[in-house]
C-alpha positions in Angstrom: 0.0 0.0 0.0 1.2 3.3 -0.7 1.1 6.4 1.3 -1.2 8.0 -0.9 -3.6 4.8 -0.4 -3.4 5.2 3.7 -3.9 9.0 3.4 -7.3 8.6 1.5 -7.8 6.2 3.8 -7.8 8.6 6.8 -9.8 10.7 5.0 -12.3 8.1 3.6 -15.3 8.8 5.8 -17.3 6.4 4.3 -15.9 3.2 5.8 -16.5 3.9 9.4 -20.0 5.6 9.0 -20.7 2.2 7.2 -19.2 0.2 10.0 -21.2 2.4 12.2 -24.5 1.8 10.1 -24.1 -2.0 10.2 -23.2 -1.9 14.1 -26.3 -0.3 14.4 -28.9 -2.0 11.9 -27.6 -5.3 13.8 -28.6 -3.8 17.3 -32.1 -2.3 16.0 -32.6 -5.5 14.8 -31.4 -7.6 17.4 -33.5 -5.4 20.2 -36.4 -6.0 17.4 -36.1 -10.0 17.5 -36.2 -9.8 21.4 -39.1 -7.1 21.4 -40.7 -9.5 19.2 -39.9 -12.4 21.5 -41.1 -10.9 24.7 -44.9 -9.8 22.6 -45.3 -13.3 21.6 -44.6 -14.4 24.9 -47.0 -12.0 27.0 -49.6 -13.0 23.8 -49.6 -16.7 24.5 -49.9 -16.0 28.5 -53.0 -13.9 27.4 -54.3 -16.7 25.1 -53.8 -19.3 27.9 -55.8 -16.8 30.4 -58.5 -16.2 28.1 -58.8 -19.9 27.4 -59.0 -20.5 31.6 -61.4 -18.4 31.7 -63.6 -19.4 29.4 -63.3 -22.9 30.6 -64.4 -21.6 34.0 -66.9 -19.9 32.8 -68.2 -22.6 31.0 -68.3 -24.6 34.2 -69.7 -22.0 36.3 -72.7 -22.3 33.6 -73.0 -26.0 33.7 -73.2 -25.3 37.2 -75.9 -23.8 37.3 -78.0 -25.1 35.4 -78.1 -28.6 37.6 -79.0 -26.4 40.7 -82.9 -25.3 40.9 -82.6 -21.5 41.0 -84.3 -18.8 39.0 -80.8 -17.8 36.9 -81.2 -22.0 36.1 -84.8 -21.5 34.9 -84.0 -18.6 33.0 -81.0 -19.9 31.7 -82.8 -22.9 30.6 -85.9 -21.1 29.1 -83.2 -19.2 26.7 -82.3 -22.3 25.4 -85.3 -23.9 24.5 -85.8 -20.6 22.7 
């Protein structure tokens, strides 16, 4: 290399501001996979809550309609319906 090579070089801006750029398009995208980790995660909690709930719901329900109560009668009336 000659010294006319190593002095554009030290005045080549492009090379670090394109080391730069890649440093930080691999950090965006790194904080972007875990971002995206951690919102799948909190959205299959959520699923599995919603699920649970629905299944006690459901039970609750069954419940009561083999007790004799008047939310059983109605209950049952909106069925026949």
């Amino acid at each position: 290399m000659s010294a006319v090579d190593q002095a554009k070089g030290l005045f080549n801006k492009s090379a670090p501001q394109a080391a730069h750029k890649d440093k930080l398009a691999a950090t965006k995208k790194q904080e972007k996979e875990v971002h995206d980790a951690l919102k799948q995660v909190q959205r299959e909690k959520k699923e599995a809550k919603e699920r649970e709930e629905a299944e006690k719901k459901a039970l609750l329900k069954e419940e009561r309609m083999t007790h004799d109560t008047r939310r059983a009668h109605t209950d049952q009336r909106h069925l026949q319906k």
